[in-house]
N, C-alpha and C positions, 0 to 999 in steps of 0.2 A: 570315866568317859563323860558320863553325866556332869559332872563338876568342871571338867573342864570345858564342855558347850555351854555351860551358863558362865563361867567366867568371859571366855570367849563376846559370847550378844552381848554381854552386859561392858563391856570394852568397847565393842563397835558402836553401840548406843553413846556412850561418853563420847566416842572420837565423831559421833555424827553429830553430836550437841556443841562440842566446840565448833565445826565448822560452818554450823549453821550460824552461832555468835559472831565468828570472824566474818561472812558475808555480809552479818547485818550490820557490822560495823563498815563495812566498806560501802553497801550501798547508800549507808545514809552521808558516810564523807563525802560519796558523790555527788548527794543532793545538796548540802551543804556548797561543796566546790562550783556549784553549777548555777546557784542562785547569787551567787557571789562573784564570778568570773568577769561577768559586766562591770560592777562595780572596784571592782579593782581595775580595771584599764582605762576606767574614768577619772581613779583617785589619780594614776601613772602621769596621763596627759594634763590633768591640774596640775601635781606635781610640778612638772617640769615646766610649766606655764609659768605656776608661782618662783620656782628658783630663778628662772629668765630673767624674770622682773625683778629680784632681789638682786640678784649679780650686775643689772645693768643701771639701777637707783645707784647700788655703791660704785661702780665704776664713776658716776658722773658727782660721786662725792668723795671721790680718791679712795676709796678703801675696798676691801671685798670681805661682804658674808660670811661669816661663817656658814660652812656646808654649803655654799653658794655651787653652782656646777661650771664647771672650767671650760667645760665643752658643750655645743649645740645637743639638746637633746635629741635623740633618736626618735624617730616618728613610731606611733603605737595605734594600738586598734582606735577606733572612732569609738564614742558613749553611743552606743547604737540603744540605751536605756533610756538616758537623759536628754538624747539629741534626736528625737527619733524625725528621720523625714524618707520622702518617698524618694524612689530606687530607678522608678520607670516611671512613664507617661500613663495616666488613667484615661479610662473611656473615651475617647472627645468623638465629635462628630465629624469629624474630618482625620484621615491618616495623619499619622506626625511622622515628619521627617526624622530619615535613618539618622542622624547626627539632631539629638534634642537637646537644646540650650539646660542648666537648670533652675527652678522657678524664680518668677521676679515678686520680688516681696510688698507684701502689702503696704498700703502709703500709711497704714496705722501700725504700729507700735503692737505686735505678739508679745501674749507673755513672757516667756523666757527661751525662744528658740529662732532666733534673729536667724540663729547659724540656717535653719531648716528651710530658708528660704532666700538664698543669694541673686541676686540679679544676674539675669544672662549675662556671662563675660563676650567680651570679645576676641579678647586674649589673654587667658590666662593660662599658662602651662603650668609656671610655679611660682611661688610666694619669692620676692627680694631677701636678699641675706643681709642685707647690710642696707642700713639708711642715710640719707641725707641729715645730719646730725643739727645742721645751720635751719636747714629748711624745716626741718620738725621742730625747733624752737621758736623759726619764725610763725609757723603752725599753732604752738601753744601760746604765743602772744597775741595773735588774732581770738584764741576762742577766750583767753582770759579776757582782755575788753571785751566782744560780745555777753559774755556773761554778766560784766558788770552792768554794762547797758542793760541787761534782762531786770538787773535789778538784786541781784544776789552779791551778797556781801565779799567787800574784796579780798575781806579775811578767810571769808571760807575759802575763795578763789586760789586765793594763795597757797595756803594748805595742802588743799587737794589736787596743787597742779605742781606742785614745789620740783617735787621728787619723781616725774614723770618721764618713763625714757621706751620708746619703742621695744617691743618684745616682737622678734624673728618667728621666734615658738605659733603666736595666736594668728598669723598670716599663713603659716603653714596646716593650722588646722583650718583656717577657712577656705584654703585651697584643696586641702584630702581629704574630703569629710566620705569614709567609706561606705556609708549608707546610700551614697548615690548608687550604688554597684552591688547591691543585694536585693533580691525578688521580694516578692511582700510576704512568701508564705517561711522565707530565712528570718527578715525582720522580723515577724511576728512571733517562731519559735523562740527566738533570743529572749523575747520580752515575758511572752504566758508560758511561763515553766510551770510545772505543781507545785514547784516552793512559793514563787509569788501569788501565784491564785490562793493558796492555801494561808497564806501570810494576810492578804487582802483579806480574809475570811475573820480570821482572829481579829485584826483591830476594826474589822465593822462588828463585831462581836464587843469590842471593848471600848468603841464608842460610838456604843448604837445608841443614847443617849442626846451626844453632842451633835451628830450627824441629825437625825430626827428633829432637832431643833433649828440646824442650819437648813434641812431639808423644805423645814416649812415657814422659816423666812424668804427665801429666796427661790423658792420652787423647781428644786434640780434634784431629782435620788440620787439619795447617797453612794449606789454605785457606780456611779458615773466620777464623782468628786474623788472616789477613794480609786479608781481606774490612774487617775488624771496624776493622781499624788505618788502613788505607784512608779506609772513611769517616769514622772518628770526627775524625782528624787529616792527612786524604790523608797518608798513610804516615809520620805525624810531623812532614811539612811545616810544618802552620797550628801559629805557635805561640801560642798563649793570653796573654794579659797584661796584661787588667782584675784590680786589686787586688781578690784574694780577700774581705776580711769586709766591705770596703764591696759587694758585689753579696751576698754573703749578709745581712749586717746590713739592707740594704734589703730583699729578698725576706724573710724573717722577721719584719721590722717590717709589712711590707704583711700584709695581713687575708686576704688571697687563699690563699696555702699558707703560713700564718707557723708554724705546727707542722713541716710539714717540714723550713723552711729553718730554724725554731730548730734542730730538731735537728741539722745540717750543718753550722750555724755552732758549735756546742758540738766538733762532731767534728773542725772546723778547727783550734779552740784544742788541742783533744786531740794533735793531729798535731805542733802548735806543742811542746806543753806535754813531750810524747813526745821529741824532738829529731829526729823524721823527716825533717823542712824545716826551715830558719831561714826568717824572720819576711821578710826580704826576696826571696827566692825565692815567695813565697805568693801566687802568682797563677794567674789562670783564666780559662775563659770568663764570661760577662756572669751566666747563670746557675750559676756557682762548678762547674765541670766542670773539672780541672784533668789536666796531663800527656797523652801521646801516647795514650793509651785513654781518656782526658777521664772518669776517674774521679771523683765525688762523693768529701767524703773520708767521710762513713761506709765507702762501697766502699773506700775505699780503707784504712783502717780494719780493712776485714775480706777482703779479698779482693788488695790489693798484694803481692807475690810477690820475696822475695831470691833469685832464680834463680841466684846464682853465688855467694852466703855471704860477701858483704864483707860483711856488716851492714848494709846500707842495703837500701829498698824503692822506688831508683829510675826509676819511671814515666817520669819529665821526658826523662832523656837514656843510658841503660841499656837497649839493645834486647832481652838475656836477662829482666829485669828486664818490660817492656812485653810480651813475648810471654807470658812467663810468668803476669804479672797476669791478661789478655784470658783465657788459657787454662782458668787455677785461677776464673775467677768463670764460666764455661759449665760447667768440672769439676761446681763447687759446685751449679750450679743442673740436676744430670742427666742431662749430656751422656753421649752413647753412641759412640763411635770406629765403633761396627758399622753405624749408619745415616750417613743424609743428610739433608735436611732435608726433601726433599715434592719434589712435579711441579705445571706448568701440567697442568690435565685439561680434556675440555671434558662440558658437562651434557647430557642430554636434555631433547629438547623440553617446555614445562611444567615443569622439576623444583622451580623457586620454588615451587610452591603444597606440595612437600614438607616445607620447610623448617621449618614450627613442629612438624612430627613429630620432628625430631631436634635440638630446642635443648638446649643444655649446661647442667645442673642447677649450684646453687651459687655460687658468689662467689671467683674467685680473688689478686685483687686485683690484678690486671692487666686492664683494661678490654676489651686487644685480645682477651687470652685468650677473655673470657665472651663477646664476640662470636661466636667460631668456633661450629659445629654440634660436638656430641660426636663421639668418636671412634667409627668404625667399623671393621672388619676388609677391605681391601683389595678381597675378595672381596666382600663386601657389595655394596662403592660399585658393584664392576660388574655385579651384580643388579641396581643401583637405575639401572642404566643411563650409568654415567661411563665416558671412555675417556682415555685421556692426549690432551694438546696436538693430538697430529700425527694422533688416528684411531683409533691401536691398542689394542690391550687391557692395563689393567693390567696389572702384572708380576704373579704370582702366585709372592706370598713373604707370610710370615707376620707382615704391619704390619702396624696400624691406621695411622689418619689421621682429620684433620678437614678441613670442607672452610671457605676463606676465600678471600673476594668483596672488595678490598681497597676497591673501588669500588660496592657494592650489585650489584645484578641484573645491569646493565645492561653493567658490567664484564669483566674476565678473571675465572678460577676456579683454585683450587689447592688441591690437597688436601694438607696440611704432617703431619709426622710428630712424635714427641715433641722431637726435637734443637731444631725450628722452636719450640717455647715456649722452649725455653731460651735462645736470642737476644732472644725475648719480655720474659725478664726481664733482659734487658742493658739494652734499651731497649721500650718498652710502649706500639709501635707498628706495625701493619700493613706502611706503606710501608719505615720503617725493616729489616725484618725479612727479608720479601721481598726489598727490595733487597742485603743482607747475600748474603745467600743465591745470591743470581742471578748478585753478583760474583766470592761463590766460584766458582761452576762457571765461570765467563769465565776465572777466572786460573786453573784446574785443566787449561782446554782445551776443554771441553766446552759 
């Protein structure tokens, strides 16, 4: 009897040990599955972006692709990683109307998220299926002379407008960008998983070095840079590679933002014409966002960074280069080393009906911006009765702050400091900005 109770436990112990293995193999496939599910639905809509534009170059050269796709692709999730923008109307000082337009993009050139901020349509239900095929040629012959008149060689002109044929695909992502239709605290979940926070943890670990040295050229912590790089491209991961002037040539030719995107498709040929990139390296996301900080190339233009003096300003595959860029375009747009970016706070009862007392005078050209309440002095807001997240009382230190409702009233609250517009103008949206921010302090520890 004794022999056989010990054979017995000692069975049950084996069969508890495997299935303790088998769970642990499953929850980690999860985390695996989990930190990755974004970017697979990112690589989906490239994809199909990129085959669009392969099948409709060789249509207009008599041939078809291999692997080309025979049929319109089917619409997929939105890169709610790489494309992050806001979902609802933040804070403003005035109610917004039950039907809100969505934001109108700033008159400069965002790094790589054109998509994140589209101009109020007026009518836009759905993207055209089919184009004016005369009229987009006569299109491309307008911008090729413009361009030569810029001054850019007609050979590059040539080149990189040869093969140019409207893509159906990049009109229907900039009509369904699903991020308009998720709360801030879904967008956020999507983004700060434990795989990414923990992932951001290891390569500031493994280039705590190179960061520390970008940190103290250009006066940004590192966790802000490694936030930024995270989202835009999960840390370089997602790589971009819908052919460039076909998704600006389309965007430009469309009626919607074709001022902006003319101008980005001219700064293309610029980059071309400059010898930055060669002509077949010239690829991007769907809305022409290109490299690991998924720079626009105006930005990139004016804000790409030769961190280590070869003479090139490689974004693509150059991590001194890619910290550097992220670092010098927040430098540019204000950034302070001595702050942070803002705190969740929570309000006092009533404080909504305060709200048209402190609207923000002016026009900045950032939507999210004009949204926030003006700034006030730290000390104020706790007059006016705010206290941080957890209760306690403001810090008592010599900021202002504004306060933003990413979600209206009914939302979280946060009162963001100057650093917070400067991420603002990375990308010129609430969720985008917040969540930046919130991954910082995950990968700092905090």
């Amino acid at each position: 009897m004794m022999a056989v109770e010990r054979f017995g436990s000692s069975d049950g112990q084996r069969r508890r040990q495997v299935l303790a293995r088998s769970a642990s193999r499953l929850l980690l496939a999860g985390l695996v599955f989990s930190g990755l599910i974004a970017c697979a639905e990112s690589r989906s809509d490239r994809l199909a972006a990129r085959k669009e534009a392969e099948a409709a170059a060789a249509a207009a050269a008599g041939g078809t692709p291999a692997g080309a796709a025979t049929q319109p692709a089917s619409s997929s999730a939105a890169n709610a990683a790489t494309k992050p923008v806001q979902a609802a109307p933040a804070a403003t000082a005035q109610p917004a109307p039950a039907a809100q337009a969505a934001p109108t993009p700033a008159p400069n050139a965002t790094p790589g998220n054109a998509a994140a901020q589209p101009a109020a349509p007026v009518q836009e239900a759905r993207a055209p299926t089919s184009f004016d095929r005369a009229a987009f040629q006569k299109f491309l012959d307008g911008v090729r002379e413009e361009a030569v008149g810029k001054g850019i060689k007609s050979a590059v002109v040539q080149q990189a407008l040869a093969n140019v044929e409207p893509v159906a695909r990049v009109l229907e992502r900039d009509r369904n960008q699903a991020e308009f239709k998720i709360d801030f605290a879904t967008y956020r979940d999507r983004v700060i998983t434990t795989a990414n926070v923990e992932r951001g943890r290891r390569l500031r670990d493994q280039h705590r070095e190179l960061l520390g040295q970008v940190a103290q050229r250009y006066g940004v912590q590192p966790r802000f840079i490694l936030a930024i790089w995270g989202i835009e491209t999960r840390y370089g991961a997602v790589k971009a590679d819908v052919p460039l002037f076909n998704s600006l040539a389309t965007l430009a030719y469309d009626q919607r933002r074709s001022a902006f995107f003319r101008n980005e498709l001219f700064a293309a040929l610029q980059m071309l014409d400059r010898g930055y990139i060669d002509y077949g390296s010239m690829k991007g996301s769907w809305a022409g966002a290109m490299g690991q900080p998924q720079f626009m190339p105006s930005s990139y233009l004016a804000y790409a960074e030769d961190f280590d003096g070869d003479g090139k300003r490689d974004i693509w595959g150059n991590q001194g280069d890619v910290f550097a860029s992220i670092a010098n375009y927040l430098a540019k747009h204000s950034w302070s080393s001595a702050q942070t970016w803002g705190r969740d706070v929570k309000l006092p009862a009533g404080f909504q009906t305060k709200l048209p007392e402190l609207a923000r005078e002016g026009r900045s050209g950032c939507r999210a911006i004009d949204q926030m309440t003006r700034d006030l002095p730290l000390s104020e807001w706790a007059r006016l009765g705010v206290r941080r997240g957890d209760g306690g009382e403001l810090p008592r230190v010599n900021l202002s702050g504004a306060l933003v409702q990413p979600d209206g009233p009914n939302g979280p609250s946060f009162l963001v400091y100057a650093n917070y517009r400067s991420v603002l103008r990375y990308n010129c949206a609430h969720h985008y900005a917040l969540t930046v921010s919130m991954l910082a302090d995950r990968i700092e520890g905090s």
